[in-house]
N, CA and C atoms as a LAMMPS dump frame, in Angstrom:
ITEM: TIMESTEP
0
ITEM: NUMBER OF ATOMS
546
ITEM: BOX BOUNDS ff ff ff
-5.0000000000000000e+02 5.0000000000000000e+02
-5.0000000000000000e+02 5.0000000000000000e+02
-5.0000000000000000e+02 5.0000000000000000e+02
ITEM: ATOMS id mol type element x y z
1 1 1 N 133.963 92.556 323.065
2 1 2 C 133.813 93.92 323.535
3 1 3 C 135.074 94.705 323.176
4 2 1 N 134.776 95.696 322.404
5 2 2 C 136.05 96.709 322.249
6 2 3 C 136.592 97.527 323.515
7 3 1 N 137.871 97.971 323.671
8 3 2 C 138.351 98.397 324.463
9 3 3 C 137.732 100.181 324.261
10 4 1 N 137.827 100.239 323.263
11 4 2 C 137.247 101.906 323.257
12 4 3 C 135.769 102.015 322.837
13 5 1 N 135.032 103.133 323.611
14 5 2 C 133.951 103.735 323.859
15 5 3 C 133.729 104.944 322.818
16 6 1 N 134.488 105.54 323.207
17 6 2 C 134.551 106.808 322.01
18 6 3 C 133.872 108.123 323.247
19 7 1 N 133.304 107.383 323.884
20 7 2 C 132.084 108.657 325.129
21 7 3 C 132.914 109.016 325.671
22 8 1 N 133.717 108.914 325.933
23 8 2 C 135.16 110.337 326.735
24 8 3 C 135.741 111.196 325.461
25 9 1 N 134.977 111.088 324.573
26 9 2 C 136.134 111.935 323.421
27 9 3 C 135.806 113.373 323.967
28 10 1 N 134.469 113.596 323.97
29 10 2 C 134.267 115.098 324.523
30 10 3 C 134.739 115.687 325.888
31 11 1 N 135.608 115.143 326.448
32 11 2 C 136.157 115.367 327.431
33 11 3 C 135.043 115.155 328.915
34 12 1 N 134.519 114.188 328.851
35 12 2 C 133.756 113.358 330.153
36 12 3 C 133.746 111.726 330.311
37 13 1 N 133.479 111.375 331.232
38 13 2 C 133.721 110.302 331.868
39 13 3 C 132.439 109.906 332.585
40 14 1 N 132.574 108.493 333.117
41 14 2 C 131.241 108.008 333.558
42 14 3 C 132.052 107.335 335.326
43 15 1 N 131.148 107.741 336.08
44 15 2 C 131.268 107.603 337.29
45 15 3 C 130.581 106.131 337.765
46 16 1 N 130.719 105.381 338.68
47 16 2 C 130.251 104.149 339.325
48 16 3 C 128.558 104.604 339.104
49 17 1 N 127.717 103.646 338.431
50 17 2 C 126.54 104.267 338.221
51 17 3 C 125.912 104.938 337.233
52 18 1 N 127.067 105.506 336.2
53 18 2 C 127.126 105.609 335.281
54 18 3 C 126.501 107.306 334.594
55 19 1 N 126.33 108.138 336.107
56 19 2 C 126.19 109.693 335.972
57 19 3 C 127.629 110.264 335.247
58 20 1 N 127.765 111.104 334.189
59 20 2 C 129.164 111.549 333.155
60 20 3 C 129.201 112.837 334.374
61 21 1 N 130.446 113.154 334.055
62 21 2 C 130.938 114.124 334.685
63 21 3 C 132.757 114.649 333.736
64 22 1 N 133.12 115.218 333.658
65 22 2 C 134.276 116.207 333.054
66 22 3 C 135.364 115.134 333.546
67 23 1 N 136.06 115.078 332.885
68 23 2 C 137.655 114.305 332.938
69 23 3 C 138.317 115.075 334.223
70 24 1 N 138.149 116.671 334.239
71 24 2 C 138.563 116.909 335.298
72 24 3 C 137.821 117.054 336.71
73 25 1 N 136.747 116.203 336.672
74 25 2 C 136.318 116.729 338.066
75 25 3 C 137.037 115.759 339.442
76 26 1 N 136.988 116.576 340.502
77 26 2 C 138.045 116.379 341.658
78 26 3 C 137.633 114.887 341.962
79 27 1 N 137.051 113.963 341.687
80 27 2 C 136.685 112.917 341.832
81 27 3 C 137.518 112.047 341.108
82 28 1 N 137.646 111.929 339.584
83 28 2 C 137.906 111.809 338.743
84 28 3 C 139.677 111.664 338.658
85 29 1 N 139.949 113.302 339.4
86 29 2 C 141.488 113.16 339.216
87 29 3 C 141.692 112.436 340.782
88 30 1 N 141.314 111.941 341.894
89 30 2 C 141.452 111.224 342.714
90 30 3 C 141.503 109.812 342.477
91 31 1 N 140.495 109.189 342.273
92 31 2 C 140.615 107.61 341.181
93 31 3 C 141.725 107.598 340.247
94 32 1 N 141.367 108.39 339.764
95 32 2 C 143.17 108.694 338.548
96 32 3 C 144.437 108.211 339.034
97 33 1 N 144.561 109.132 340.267
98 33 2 C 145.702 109.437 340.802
99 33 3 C 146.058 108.157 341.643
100 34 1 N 145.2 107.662 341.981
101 34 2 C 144.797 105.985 342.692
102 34 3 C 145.415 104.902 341.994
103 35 1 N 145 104.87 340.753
104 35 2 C 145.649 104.337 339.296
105 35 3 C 146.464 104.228 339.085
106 36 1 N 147.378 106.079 339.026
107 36 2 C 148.311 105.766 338.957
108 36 3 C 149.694 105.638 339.89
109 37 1 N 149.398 105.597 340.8
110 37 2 C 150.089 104.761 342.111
111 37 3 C 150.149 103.337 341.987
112 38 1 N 148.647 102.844 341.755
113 38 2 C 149.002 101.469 341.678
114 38 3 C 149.685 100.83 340.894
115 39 1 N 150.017 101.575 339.159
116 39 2 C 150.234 101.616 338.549
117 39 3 C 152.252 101.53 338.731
118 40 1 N 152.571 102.581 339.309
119 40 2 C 153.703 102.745 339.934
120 40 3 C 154.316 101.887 340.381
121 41 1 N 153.111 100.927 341.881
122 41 2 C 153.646 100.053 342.695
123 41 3 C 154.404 98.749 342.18
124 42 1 N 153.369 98.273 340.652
125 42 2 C 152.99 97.792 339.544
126 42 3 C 154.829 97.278 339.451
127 43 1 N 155.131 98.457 338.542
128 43 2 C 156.448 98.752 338.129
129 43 3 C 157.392 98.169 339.08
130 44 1 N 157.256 99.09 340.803
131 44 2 C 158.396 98.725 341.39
132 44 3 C 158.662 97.28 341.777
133 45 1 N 157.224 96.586 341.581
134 45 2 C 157.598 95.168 341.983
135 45 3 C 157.581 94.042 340.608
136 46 1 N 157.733 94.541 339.642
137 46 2 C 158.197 94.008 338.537
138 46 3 C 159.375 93.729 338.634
139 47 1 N 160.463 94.956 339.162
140 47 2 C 161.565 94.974 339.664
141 47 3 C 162.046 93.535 340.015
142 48 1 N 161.277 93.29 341.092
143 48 2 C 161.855 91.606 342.053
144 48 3 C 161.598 90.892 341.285
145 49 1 N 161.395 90.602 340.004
146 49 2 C 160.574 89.636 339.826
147 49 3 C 161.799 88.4 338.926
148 50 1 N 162.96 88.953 339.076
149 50 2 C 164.37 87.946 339.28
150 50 3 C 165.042 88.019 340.235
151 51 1 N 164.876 88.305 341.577
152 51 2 C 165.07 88.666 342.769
153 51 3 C 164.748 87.846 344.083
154 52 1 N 165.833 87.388 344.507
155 52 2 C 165.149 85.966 345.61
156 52 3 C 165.511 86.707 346.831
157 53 1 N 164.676 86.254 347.971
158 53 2 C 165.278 87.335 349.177
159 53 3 C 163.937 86.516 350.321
160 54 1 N 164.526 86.142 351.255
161 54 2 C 164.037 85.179 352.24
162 54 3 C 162.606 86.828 353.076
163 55 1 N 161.24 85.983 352.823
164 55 2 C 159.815 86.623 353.027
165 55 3 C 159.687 87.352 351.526
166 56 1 N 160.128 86.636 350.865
167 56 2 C 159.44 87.291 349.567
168 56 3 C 157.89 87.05 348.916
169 57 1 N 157.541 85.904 349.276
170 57 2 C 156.202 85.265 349.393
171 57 3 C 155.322 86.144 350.118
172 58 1 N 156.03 86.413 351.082
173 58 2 C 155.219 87.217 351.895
174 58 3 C 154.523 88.442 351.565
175 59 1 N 155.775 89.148 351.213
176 59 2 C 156.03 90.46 350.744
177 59 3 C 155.207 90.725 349.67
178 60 1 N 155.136 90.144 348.787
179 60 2 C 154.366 89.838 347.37
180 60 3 C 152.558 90.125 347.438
181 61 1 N 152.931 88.912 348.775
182 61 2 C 151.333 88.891 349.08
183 61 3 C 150.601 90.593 349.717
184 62 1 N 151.433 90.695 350.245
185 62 2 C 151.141 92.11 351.29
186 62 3 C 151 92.899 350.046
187 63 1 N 151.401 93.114 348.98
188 63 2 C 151.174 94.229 347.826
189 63 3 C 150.471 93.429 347.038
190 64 1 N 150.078 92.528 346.762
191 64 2 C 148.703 92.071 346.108
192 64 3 C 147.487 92.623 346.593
193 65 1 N 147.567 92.228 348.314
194 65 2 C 146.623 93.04 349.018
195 65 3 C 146.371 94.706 348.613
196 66 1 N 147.712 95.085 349.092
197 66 2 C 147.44 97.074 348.577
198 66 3 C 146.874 97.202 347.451
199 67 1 N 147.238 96.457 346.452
200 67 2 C 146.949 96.857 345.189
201 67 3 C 145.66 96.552 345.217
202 68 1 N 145.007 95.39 345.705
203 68 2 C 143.726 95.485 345.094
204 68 3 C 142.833 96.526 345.765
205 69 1 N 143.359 96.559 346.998
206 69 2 C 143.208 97.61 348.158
207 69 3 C 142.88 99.386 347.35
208 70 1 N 144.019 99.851 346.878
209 70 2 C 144.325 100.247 345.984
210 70 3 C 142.776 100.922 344.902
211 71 1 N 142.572 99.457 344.317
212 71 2 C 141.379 99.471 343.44
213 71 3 C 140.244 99.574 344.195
214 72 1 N 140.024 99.762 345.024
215 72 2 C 138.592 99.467 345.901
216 72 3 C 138.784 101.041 346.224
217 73 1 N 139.677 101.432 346.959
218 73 2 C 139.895 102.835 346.994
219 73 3 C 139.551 103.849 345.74
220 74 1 N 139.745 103.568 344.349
221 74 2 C 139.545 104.047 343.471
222 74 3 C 137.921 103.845 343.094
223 75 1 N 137.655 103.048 343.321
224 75 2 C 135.953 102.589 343.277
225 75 3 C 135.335 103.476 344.632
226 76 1 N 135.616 103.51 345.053
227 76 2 C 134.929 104.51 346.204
228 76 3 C 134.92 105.794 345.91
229 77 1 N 135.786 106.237 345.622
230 77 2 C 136.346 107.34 344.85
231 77 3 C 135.032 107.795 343.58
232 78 1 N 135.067 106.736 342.844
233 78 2 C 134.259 106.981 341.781
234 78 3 C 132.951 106.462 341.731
235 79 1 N 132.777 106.469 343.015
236 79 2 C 131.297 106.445 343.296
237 79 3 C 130.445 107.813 344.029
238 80 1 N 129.339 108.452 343.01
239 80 2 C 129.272 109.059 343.752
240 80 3 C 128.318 109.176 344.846
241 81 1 N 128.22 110.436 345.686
242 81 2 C 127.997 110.578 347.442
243 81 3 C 126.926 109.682 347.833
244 82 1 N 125.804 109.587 346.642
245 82 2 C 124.681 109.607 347.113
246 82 3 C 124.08 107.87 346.675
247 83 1 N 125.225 107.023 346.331
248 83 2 C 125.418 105.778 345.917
249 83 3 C 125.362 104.783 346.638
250 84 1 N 125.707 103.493 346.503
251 84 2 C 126.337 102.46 347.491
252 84 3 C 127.375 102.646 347.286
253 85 1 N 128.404 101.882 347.58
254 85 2 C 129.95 101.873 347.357
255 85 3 C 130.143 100.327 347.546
256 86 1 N 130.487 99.386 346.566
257 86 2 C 130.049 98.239 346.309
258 86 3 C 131.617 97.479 347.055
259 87 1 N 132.606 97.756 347.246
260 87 2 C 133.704 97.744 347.441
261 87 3 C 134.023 99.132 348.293
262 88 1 N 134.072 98.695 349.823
263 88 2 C 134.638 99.988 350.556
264 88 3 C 135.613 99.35 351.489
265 89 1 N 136.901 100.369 351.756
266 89 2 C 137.66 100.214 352.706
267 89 3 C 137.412 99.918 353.903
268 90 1 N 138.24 98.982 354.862
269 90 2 C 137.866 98.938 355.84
270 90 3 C 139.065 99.12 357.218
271 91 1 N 139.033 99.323 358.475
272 91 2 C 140.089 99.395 359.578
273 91 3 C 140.815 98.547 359.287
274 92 1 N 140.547 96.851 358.905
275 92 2 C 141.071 95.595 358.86
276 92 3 C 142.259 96.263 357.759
277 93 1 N 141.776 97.007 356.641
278 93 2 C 142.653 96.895 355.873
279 93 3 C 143.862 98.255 355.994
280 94 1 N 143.683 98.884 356.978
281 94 2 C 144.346 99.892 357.871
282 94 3 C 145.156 99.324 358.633
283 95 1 N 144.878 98.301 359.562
284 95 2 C 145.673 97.496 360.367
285 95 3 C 146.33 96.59 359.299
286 96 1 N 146.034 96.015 358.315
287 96 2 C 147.138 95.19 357.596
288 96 3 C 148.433 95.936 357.515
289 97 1 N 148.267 97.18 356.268
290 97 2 C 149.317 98.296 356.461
291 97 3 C 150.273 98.292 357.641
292 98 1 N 149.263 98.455 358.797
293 98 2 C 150.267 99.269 360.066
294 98 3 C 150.509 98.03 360.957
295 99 1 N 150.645 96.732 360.395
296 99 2 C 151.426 95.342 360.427
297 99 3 C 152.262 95.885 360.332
298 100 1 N 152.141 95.4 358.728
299 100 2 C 153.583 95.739 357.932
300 100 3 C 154.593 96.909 358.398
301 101 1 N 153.873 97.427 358.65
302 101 2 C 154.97 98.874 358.506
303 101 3 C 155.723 98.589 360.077
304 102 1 N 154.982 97.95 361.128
305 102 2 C 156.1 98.069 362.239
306 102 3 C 156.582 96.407 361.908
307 103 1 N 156.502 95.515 361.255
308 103 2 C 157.386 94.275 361.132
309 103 3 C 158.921 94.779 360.148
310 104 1 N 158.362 95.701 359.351
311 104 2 C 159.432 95.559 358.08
312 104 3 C 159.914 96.984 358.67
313 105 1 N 159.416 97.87 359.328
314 105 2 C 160.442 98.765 360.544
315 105 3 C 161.184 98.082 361.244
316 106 1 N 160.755 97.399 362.05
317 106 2 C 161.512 96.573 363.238
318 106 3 C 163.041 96.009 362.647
319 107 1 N 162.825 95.665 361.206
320 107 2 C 163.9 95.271 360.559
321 107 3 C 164.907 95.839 360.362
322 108 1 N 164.891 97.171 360.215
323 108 2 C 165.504 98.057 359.602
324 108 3 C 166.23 99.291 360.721
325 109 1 N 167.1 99.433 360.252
326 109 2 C 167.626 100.682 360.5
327 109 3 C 167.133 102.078 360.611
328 110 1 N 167.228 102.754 361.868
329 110 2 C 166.56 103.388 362.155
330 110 3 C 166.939 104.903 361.45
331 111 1 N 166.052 105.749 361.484
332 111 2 C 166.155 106.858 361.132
333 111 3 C 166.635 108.089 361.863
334 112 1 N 167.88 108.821 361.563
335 112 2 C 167.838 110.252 362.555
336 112 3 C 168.414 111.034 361.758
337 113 1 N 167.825 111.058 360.765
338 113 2 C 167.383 112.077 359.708
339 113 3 C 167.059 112.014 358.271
340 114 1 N 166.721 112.905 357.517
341 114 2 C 165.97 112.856 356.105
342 114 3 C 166.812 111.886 355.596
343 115 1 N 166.219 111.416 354.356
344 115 2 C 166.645 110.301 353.262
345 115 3 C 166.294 110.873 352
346 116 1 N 167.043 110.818 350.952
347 116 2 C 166.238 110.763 349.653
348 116 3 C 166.003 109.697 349.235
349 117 1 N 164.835 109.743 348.073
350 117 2 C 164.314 108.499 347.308
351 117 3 C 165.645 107.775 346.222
352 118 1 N 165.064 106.555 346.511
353 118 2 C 166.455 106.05 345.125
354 118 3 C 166.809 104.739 346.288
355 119 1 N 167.82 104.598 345.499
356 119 2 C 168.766 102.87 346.119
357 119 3 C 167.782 101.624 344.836
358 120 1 N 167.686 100.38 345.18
359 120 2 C 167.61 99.244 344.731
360 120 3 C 166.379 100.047 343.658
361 121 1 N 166.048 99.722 341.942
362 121 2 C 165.531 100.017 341.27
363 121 3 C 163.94 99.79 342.052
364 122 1 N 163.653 98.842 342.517
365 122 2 C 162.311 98.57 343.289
366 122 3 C 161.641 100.027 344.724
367 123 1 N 162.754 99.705 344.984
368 123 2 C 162.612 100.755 346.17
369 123 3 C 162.367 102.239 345.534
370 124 1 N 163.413 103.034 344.601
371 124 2 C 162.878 103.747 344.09
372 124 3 C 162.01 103.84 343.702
373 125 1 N 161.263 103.279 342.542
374 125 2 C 159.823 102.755 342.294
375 125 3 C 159.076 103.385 343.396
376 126 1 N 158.643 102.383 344.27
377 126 2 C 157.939 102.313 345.663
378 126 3 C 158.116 103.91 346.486
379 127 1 N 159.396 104.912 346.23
380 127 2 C 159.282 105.847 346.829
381 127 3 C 158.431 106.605 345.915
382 128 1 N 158.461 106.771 344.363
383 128 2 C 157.533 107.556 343.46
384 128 3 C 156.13 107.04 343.647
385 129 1 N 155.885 106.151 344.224
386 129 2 C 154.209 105.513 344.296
387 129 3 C 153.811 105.889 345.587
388 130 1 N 155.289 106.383 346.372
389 130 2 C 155.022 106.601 347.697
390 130 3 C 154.26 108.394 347.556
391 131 1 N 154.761 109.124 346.934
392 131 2 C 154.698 110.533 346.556
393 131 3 C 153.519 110.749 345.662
394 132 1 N 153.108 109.75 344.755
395 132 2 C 151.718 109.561 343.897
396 132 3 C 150.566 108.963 344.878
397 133 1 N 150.695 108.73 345.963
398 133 2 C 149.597 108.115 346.965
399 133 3 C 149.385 109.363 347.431
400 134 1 N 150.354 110.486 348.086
401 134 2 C 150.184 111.492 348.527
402 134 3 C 149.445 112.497 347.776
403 135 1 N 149.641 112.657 346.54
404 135 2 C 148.799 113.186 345.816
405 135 3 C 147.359 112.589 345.813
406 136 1 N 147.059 111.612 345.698
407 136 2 C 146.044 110.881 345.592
408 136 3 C 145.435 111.285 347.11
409 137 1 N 145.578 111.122 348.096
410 137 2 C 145.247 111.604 349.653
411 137 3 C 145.119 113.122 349.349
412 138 1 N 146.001 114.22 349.027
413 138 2 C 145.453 115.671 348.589
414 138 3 C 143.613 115.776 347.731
415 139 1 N 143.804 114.615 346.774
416 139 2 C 142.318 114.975 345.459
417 139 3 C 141.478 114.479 346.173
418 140 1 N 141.455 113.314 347.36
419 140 2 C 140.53 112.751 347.756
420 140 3 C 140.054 114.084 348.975
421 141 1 N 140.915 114.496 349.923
422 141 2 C 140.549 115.274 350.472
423 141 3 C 139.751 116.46 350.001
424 142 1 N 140.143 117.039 348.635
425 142 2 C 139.752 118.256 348.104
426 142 3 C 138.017 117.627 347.659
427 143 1 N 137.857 116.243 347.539
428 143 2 C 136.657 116.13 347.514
429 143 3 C 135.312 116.345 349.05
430 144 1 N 135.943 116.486 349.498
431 144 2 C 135.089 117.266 350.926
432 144 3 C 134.522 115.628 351.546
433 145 1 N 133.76 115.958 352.385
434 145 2 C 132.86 115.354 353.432
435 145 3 C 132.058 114.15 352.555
436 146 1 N 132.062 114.16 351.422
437 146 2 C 131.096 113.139 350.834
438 146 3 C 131.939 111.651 351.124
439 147 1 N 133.606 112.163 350.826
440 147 2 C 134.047 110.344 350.677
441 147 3 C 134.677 110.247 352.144
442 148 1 N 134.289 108.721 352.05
443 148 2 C 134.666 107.851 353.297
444 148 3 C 135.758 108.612 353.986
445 149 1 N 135.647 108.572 355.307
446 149 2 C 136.697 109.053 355.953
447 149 3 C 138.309 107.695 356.341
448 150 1 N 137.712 106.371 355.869
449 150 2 C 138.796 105.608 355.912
450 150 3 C 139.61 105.559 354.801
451 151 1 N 138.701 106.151 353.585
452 151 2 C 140.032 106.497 352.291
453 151 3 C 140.724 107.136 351.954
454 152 1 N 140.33 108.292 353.115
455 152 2 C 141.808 109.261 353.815
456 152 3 C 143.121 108.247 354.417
457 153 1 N 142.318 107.591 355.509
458 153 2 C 143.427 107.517 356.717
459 153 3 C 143.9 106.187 355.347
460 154 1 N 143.322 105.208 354.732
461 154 2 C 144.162 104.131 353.84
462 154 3 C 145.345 105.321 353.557
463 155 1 N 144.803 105.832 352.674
464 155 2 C 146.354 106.608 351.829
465 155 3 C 147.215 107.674 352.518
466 156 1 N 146.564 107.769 353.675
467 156 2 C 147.922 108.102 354.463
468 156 3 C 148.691 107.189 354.84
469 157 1 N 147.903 106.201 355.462
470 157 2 C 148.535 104.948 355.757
471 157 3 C 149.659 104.3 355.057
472 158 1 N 149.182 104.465 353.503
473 158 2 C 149.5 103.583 352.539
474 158 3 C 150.93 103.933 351.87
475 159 1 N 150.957 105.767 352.516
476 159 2 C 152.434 106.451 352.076
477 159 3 C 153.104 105.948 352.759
478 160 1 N 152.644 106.278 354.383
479 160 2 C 153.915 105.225 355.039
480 160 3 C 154.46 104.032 354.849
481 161 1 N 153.473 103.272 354.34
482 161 2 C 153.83 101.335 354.299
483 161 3 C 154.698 101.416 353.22
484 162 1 N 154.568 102.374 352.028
485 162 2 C 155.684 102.416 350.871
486 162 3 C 156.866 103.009 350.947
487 163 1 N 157.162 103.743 352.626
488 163 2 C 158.3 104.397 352.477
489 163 3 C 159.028 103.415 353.495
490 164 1 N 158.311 102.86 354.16
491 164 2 C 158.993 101.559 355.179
492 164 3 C 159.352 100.596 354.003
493 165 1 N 158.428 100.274 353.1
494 165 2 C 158.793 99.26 352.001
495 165 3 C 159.927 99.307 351.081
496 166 1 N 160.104 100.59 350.562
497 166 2 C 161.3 100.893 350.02
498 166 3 C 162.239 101.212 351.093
499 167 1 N 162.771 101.275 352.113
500 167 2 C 163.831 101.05 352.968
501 167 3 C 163.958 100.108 353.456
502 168 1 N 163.054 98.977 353.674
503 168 2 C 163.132 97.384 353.998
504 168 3 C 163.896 97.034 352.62
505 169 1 N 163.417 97.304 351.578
506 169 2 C 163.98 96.066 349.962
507 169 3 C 165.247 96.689 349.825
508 170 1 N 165.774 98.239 350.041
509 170 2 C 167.311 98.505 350.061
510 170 3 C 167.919 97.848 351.351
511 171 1 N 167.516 97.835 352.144
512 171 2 C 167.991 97.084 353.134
513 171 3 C 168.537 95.242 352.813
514 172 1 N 167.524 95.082 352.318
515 172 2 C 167.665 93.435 352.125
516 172 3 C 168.52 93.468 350.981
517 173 1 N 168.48 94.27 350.255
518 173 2 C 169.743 94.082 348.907
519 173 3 C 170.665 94.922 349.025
520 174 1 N 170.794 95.349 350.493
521 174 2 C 172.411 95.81 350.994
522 174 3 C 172.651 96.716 350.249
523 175 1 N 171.48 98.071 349.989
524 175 2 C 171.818 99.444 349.632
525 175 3 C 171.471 100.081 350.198
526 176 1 N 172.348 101.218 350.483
527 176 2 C 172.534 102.37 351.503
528 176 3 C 171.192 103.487 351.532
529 177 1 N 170.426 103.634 352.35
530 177 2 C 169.663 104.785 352.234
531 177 3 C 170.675 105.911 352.145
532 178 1 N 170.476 107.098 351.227
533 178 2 C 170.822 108.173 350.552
534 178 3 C 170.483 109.089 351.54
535 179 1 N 171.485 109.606 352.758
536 179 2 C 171.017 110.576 353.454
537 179 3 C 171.25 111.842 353.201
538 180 1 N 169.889 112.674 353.599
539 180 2 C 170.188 114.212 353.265
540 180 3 C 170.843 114.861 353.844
541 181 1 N 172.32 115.91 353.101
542 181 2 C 173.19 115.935 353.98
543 181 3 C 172.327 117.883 354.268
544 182 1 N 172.641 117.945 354.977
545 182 2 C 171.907 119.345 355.651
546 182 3 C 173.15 120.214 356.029
C-alpha cells in the first residue's frame, strides 16, 4: 500500500466513514491540531530517552496512555455527528489525568505566581504541547454540540496534566521554574 492517495490534492479530506469534506473544515483542523500535540508530546519525551530518574517507568507509561488517548480523541473528532465513534473517550480516562496531576503536584513546588515555559529541553516540549492541546480544546469547541462533551473536558484536562508534567521533569532534573517577574 502506498503512503499517498493523491484525493487530498484538491484540497479535501475524508472523514471516519469516509464522507470528503475541505482540509479546512472545523473538524478537520481539530483532529489536526490533536496530531499535532501528540506529535509535540512525541518530541518532548524523546527528550528522556537518555535520561534516568527514579518513576520513569511510570511516567512513560502515563504518556503512552495520553497519547493513545490523544488518538482516540482525534478519531472522535473525525467522526462525523451522525456516526458511531468506534474509539470514544471516557471519565476513566479523565480520572487517569487528574491522578497524575495531583501525584506529580504533590511533588512539586508550589505555585504563587506565573511561570514561563522553558527549563529541562523535555519540559519545554511538554509546555508547547501544553499550548497546542489548548488550541485543539478551542477547534473542538468551535465544532458545537455534535462532539462528545468528554473531548472537551479530556483536553482541558490534558493542558493541565502537561503543565504539572513539565514542572514535575524540571523539578526532578533540578531546573528552576522561570518566574514571571511582574
Amino acid at each position: 500500500m502506498k503512503i499517498y492517495t493523491k484525493t487530498g490534492d484538491n484540497g479535501t479530506t475524508s472523514l471516519v466513514y469516509g464522507s470528503r469534506v475541505s482540509k479546512t473544515d472545523a473538524r478537520v483542523e481539530a483532529y489536526g491540531t490533536c496530531d499535532e500535540a501528540n506529535s509535540m508530546i512525541g518530541l518532548g519525551l524523546s527528550y528522556l530517552n537518555q535520561e534516568t530518574f527514579e518513576g520513569k517507568d511510570e511516567f512513560m507509561k502515563a504518556f503512552h496512555r495520553v497519547q493513545t488517548n490523544l488518538f482516540h480523541v482525534g478519531a472522535e473528532l473525525a467522526t462525523p455527528a451522525d456516526k458511531e465513534v468506534k474509539w470514544t473517550v471516557s471519565e476513566d480516562d479523565i480520572s487517569q489525568l487528574e491522578t497524575y496531576i495531583d501525584l506529580w503536584d504533590g511533588k512539586i513546588p508550589s505555585l504563587d505566581n506565573f511561570i514561563l515555559p522553558g527549563g529541562h529541553p523535555s519540559s519545554a516540549a511538554l509546555h508547547v504541547a501544553r499550548t497546542v492541546v489548548r488550541r485543539a480544546e478551542r477547534k473542538a469547541v468551535s465544532i458545537g454540540g455534535s462532539v462528545n462533551p468528554l473531548v472537551n473536558s479530556y483536553l482541558n484536562r490534558l493542558s493541565d496534566f502537561l503543565f504539572v508534567a513539565a514542572r514535575y521533569l524540571n523539578f526532578i532534573f533540578n531546573v528552576e521554574d522561570v518566574k514571571l517577574h511582574q
